[in-house]
N, C-alpha and C positions, 0 to 999 in steps of 0.2 A: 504494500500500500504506500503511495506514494507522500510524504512528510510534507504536514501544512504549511510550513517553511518553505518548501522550495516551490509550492502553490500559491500562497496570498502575495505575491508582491506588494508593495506598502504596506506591509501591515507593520508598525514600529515596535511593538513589544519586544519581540525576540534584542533589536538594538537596543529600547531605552529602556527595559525596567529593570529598576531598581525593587530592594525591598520597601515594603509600603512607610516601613515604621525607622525614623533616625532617631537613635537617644543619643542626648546631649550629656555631659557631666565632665564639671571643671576640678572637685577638688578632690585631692589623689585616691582617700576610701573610696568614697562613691566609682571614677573611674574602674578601679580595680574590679568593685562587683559589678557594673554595667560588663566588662569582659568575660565576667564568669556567667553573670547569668547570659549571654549571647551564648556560651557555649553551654550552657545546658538547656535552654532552648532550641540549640540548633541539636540537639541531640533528640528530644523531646518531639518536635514536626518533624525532620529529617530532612531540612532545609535553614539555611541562615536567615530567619526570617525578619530580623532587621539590624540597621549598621549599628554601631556604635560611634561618637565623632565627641573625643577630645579635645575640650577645650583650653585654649590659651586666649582669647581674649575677655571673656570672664573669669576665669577658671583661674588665671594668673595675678598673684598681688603686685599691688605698685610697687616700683622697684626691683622685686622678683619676676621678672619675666625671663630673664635667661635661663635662667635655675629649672622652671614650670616646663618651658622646651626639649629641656635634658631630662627632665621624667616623663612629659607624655613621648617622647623618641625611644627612651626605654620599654612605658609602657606598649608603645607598637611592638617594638622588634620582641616583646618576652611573650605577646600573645599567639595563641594555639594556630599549628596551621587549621586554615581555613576559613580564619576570623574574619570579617568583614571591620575594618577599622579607617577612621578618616580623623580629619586632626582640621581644627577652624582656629587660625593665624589672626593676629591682631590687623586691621583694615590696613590698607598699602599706603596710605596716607599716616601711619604712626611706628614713632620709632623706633618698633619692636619689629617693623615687619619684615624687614630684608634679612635679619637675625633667626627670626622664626623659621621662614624659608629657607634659609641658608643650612640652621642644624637639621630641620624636619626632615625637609624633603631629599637632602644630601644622605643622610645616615640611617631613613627610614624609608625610604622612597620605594623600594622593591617590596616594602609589605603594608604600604598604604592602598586604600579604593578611592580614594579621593583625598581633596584641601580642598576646605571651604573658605571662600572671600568675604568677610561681614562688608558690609556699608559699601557698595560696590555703585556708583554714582554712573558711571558709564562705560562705554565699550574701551574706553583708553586705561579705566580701570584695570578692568581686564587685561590690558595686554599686558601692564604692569607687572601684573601679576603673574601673568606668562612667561614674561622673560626672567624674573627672579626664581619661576619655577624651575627652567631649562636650565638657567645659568646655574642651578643648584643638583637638577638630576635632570641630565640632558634626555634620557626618555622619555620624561612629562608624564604626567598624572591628571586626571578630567580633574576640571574644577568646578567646584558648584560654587552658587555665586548667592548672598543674602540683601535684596532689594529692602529701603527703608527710611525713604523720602518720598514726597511729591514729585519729584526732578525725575527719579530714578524707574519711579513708575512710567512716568510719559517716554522713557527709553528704556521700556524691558525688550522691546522690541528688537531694538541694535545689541541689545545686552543679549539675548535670547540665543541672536545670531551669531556671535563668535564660535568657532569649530569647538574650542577649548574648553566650554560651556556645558555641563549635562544636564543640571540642576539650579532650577530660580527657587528661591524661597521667600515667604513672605516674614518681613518685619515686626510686625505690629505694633510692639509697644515703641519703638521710636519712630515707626509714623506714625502713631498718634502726636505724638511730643513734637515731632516735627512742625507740627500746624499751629504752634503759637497758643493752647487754649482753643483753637475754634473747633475743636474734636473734641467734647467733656469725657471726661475720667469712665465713662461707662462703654466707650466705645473699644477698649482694653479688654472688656467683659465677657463672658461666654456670651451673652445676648446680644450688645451692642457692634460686637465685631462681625455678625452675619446682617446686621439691622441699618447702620449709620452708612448713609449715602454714601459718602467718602471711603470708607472705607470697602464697602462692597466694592465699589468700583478698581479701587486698588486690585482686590483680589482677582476680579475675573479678569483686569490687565494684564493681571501677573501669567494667570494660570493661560491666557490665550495666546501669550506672547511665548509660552514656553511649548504650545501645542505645535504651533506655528512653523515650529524648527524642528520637531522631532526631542525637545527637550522634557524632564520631569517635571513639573509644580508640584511644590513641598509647602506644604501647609503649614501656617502658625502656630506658637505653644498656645497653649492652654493653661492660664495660671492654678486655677480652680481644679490643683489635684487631687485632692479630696473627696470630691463628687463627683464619683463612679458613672452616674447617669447624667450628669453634663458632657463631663468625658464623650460619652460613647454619642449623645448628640452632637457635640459639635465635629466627631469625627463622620459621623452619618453626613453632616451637613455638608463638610469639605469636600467629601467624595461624590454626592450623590447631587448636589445644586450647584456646586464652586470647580469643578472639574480637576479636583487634586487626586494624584494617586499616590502619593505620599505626606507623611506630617510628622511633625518633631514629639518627640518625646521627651521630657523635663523632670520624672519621674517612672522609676519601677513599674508601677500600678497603674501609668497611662499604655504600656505600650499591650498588653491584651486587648481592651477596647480599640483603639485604632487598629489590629489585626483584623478585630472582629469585622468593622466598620468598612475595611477595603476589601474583604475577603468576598467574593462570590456565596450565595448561601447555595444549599443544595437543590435548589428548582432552575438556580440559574449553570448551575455546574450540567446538572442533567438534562436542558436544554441547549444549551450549548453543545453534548456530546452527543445529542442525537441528531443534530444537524449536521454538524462535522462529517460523523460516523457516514450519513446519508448522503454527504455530497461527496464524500472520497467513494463512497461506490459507486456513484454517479460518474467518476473519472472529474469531478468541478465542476459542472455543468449544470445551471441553475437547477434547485427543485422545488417540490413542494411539502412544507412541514405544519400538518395541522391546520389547511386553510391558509395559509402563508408564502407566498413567493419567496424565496431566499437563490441570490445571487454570491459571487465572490466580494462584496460590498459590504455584504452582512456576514459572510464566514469568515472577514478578517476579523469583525467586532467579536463574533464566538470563540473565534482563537484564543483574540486577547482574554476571551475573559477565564481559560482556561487556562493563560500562560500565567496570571493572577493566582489562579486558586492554586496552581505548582507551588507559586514564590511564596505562598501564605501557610505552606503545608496542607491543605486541602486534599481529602480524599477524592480520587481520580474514579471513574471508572476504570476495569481494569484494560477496556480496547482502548480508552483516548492515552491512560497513562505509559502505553508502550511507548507515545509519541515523546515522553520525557525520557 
């Protein structure tokens, strides 16, 4: 039987996804267990079901930022094969940055999945940060990039489109801060952040400028770790009205709910695999499923939503999982 892959042309999953779920964690306990429990989750699904990304621009104290470099560089290279690990550098504009890059991605570079760019204002950003990558580990590393202005919004677009580029993600709490007060404190909030004009807008900028190129939209934290059932709304939200296939993690206890949230449930798993199933016997060639026309237009959508429930540890049927 012939591999949906070498069937769907455009269909982008197989290139751009990532795991749905990024946890964040700056200070060196917490890192340590974000690493452990990756891998006992990744033991747990039977897939790495989300990154982990070390932080140095929070994570690091003033005046200690060289210090902070040389243990998350540690902690990459001491982590398990098969870790999914990335490391977010202080913005290219502050004087930590050339530093960061310089030990990170020099001495840790062959076992990172990515560098993330905070405060990344435009495409010249980006290159910035390109050539302090290469000049550091000339084989390059994708960079995901974190939007977090008005300015920056109005060019995710150019931002979107640099090659070097995999991943936008949204700000929040500094564009809120950005606007002077003209955004009140509640637009930070689990509610306000899907409600307030401005801000919506941001997001679907983000997330369409990232569509646009074949790149990921990574969804904003969630301060309100505590509630379990905001959690899993606002990841509902993200994915299923805001077009993110991924979103940050800031705590343990959010990154279940966001699995939950991006993961295909099982009506959508088992229609997607009888479509599949019925167009590979079909040779590709349109059919019909349940009263339904279905083209290769709609068997990229089922793919993807199959290539999803893989990355999610999702039980497969056992004819589509051969395709994994």
């Amino acid at each position: 039987m012939t591999h949906p892959r070498d069937i769907l042309l455009g269909a982008q999953a197989a290139a751009g996804m990532l795991p749905v779920c990024d946890h964040y964690s700056g200070v060196e306990a917490r890192m340590r267990k974000s690493l452990q429990l990756q891998a006992e989750m990744t033991q747990e699904f039977g897939a790495c079901v989300f990154d982990v990304t070390l932080d140095c621009e929070d994570g690091a104290p003033v005046g200690g930022e060289a210090e902070h470099a040389l243990l998350v560089t540690e902690l990459v290279m001491s982590a398990p094969d098969g870790a999914r690990v990335g490391v977010r550098v202080h913005p290219v504009d502050h004087p930590a940055f050339e530093a960061d890059m310089d030990v990170i991605a020099r001495d840790a570079g062959q076992r990172l999945t990515h560098i993330m760019i905070p405060k990344v204002e435009s495409a010249d950003d980006v290159a910035r940060a390109e050539k302090a990558l290469l000049s550091a580990y000339p084989k390059g590393l994708p960079l995901q990039v974190l939007i977090e202005s008005p300015a920056a919004v109005q060019r995710a677009f150019e931002i979107a489109a640099h090659p070097r580029v995999q991943s936008l993600s949204f700000g929040l709490m500094d564009f809120v801060s950005a606007h002077g007060g003209a955004i009140p404190a509640e637009g930070m909030g689990i509610d306000g952040q899907f409600t307030h004009p401005l801000v919506r807008r941001a997001k679907l900028e983000i997330a369409s400028a990232a569509h646009a190129f074949g790149k990921v939209p990574s969804h904003c934290v969630v301060t309100e770790f505590n509630d379990a059932g905001a959690m899993r709304t606002a990841a509902r939200r993200a994915a299923r009205e805001f077009g993110y296939t991924r979103m940050w993690s800031i705590h343990p206890s959010q990154i279940r709910p966001i699995l939950e949230a991006f993961s295909p449930d099982e009506q959508q798993i088992d229609t997607a695999s009888a479509i599949l199933l019925a167009a590979a016997r079909a040779g590709w060639a349109p059919i019909s499923h349940q009263g339904s026309l279905h083209d290769r237009a709609s068997y990229r959508h089922f793919w993807q939503v199959l290539e999803r429930a893989h990355a999610t540890g999702r039980k497969l049927p056992n004819e589509v999982a051969l395709w994994f």
